[in-house]
C-alpha positions as CSV (number, residue, x, y, z in Angstrom):
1,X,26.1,10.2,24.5
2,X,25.0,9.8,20.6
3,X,26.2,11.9,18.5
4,X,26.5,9.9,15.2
5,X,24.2,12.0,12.8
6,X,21.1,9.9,10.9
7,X,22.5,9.4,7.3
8,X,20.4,11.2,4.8
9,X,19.3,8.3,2.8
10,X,17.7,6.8,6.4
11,X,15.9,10.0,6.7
12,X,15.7,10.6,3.0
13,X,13.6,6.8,3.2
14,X,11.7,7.5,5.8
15,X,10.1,10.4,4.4
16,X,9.0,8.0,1.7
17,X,7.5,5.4,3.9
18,X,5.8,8.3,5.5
19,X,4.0,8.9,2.4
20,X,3.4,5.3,1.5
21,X,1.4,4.7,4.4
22,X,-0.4,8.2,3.8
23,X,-0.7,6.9,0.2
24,X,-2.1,3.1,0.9
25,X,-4.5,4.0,3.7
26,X,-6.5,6.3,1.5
27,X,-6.5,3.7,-1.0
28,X,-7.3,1.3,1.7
29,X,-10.3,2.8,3.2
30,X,-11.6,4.9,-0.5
31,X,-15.0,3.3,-2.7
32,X,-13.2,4.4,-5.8
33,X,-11.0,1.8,-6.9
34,X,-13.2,1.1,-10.0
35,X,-15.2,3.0,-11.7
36,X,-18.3,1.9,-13.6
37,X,-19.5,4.0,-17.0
38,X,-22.7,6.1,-17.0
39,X,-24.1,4.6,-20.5
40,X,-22.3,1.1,-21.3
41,X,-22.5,0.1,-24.9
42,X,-24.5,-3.1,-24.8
43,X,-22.7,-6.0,-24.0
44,X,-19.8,-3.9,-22.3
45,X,-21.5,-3.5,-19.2
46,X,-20.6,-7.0,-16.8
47,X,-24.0,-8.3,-16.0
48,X,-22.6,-8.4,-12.2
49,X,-22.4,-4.7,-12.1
50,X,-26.3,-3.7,-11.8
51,X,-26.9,-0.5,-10.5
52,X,-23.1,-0.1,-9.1
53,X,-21.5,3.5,-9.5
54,X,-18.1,2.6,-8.1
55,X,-16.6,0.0,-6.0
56,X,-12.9,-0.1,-3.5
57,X,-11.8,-3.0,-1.8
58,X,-14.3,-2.5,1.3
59,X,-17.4,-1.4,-0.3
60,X,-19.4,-0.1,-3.3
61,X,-21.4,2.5,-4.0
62,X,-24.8,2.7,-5.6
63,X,-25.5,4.9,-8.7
64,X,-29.0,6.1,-8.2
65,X,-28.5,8.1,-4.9
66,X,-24.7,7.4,-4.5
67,X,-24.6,5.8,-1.2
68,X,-22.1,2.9,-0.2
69,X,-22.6,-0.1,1.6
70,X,-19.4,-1.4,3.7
71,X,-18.6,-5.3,4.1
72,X,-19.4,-5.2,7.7
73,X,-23.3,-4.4,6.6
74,X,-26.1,-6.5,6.8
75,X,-24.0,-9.6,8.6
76,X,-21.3,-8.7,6.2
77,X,-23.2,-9.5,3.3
78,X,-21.2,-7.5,1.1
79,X,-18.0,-9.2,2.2
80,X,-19.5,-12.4,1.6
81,X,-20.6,-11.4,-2.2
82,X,-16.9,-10.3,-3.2
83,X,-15.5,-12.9,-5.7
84,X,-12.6,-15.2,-4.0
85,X,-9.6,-12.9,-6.2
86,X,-11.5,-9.4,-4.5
87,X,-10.5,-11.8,-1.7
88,X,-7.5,-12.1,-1.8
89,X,-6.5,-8.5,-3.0
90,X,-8.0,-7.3,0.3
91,X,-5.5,-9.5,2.8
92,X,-2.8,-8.8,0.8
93,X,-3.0,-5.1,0.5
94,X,-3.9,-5.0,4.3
95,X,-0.8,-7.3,5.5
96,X,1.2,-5.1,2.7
97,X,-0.1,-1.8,4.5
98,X,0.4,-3.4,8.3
99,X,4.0,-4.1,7.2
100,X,4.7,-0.2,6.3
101,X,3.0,0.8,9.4
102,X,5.8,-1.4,11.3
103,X,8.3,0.4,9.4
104,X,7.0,3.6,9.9
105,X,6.9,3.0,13.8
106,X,10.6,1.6,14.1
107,X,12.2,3.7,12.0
108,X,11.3,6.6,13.8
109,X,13.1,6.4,17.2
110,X,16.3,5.8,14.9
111,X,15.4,8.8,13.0
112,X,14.5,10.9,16.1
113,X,16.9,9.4,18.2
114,X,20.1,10.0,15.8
115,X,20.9,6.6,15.5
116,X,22.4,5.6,18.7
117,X,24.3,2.4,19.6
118,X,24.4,-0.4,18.2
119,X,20.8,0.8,16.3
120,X,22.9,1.0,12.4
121,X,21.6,-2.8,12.0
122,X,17.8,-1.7,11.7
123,X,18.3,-0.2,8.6
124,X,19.0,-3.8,6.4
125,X,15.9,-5.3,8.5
126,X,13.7,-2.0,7.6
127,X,14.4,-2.5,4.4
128,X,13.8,-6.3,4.2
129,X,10.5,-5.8,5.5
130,X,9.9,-2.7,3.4
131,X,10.4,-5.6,0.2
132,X,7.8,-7.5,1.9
133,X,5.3,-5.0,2.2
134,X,6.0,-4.3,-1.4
135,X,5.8,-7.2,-3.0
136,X,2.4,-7.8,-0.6
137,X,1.0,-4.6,-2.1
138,X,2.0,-5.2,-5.7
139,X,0.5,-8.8,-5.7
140,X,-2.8,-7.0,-4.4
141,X,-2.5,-4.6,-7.0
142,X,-2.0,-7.0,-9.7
143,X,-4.2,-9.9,-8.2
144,X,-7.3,-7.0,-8.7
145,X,-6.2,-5.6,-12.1
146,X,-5.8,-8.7,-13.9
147,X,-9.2,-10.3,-12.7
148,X,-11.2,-6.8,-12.6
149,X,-10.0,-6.3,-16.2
150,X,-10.9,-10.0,-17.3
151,X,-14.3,-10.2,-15.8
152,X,-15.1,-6.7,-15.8
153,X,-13.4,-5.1,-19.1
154,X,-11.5,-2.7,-17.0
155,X,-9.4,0.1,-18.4
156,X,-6.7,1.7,-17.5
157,X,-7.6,5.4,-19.2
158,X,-11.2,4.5,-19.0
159,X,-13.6,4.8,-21.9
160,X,-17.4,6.4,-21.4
161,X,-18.8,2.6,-22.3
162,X,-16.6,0.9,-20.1
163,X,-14.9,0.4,-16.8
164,X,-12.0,2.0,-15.3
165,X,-9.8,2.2,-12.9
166,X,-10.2,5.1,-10.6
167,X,-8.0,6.8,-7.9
168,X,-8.4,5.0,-4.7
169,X,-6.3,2.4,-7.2
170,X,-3.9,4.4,-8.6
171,X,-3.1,6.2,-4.9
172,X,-2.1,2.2,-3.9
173,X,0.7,2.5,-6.9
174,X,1.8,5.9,-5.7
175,X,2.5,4.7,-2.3
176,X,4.2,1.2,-4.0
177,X,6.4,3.7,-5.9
178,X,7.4,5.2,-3.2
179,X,7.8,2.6,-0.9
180,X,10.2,0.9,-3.5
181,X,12.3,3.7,-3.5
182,X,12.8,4.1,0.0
183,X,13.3,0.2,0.3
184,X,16.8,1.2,-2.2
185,X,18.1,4.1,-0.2
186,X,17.2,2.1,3.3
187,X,19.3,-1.0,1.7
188,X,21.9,1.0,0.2
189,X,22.8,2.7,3.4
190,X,23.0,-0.5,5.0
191,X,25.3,-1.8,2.2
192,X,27.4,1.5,1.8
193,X,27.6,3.0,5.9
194,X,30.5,2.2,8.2
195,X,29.9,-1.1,9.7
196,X,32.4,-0.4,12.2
197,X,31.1,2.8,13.9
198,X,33.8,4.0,15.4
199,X,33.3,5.2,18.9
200,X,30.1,3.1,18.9
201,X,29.7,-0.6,21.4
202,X,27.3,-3.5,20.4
203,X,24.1,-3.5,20.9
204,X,24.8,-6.5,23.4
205,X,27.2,-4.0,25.6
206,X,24.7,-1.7,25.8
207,X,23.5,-1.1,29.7
């Protein structure tokens, strides 16, 4: 039987994870990464903006009555309007989101299960792919900050004349935040627990 206890940095991290992929979905799926101004000062207002109240990496939103169109509209016209760096920020952030979802789903039978035998070496390949999915959200992040605020004006505290980043963005960073935290504890357990295991077989002796 297993009785070797789930360290509390494992469960500690996977508590985190939980809440990156809580965190990163609704910034996934949410219209509101940026936020256009009511009443732009002329010439701060991107001529490529038109009518748009807010846009997320699926879809924008229309100011007059609100309403969003999604990518997969009209023949995914949308999609096919998106500039090649919106692109790129949209495969990035959903192979940086599929990545904590595998986490999420492999960590929990270790967690549930109490570690059993043999299991101690998922927590240095958790936390590799944890990095992964990190540095795949982050480049999303950055690849859509950097161009949105070069072709857009984009602000970070937002001005009334200009646009700003908006929450479906900044629930993305919350999730990275906490994803890179629970990437150190998941790493530092598998630098800092007993490699040994007494009482435990390899996983390869396992029946």
């Amino acid at each position: 039987m297993c009785i070797r206890k789930v360290p509390v940095l494992v469960c500690l991290s996977y508590m985190l994870i939980m809440l990156a992929c809580v965190a990163c979905s609704l910034g996934f799926v949410a219209p509101f990464w940026l936020m256009f101004p009511e009443d732009p000062v002329d010439g701060h207002m991107p001529h490529r903006i038109g009518d748009e109240w807010a846009e997320g990496l699926w879809a924008k939103c229309i100011r007059n009555n609100r309403k969003c169109s999604w990518f997969w509209e009209n023949n995914f016209e949308l999609q096919h309007s998106f500039p090649v760096y919106h692109k790129v920020a949209q495969g990035l952030y959903a192979g940086g989101l599929g990545l904590f979802y595998i986490v999420f789903f492999a960590l929990a039978p270790f967690v549930c299960c109490r570690a059993c035998r043999g299991s101690y070496t998922i927590t240095p390949i958790m936390g590799t792919i944890t990095l992964a999915a990190i540095i795949c959200t982050t480049s999303s992040l950055a690849v859509y900050g950097v161009f949105t605020a070069k072709d857009d004006g984009a602000r970070v505290t937002g001005y009334n004349d200009w646009p700003k980043f908006y929450w479906g963005y900044w629930v993305g960073v919350v999730g990275l935040i906490s994803a890179t935290v629970a990437a150190i504890m998941l790493l530092a357990d598998s630098c800092s627990g007993d490699r040994r295991h007494a009482g435990y077989r390899p996983a390869s002796q396992i029946v």
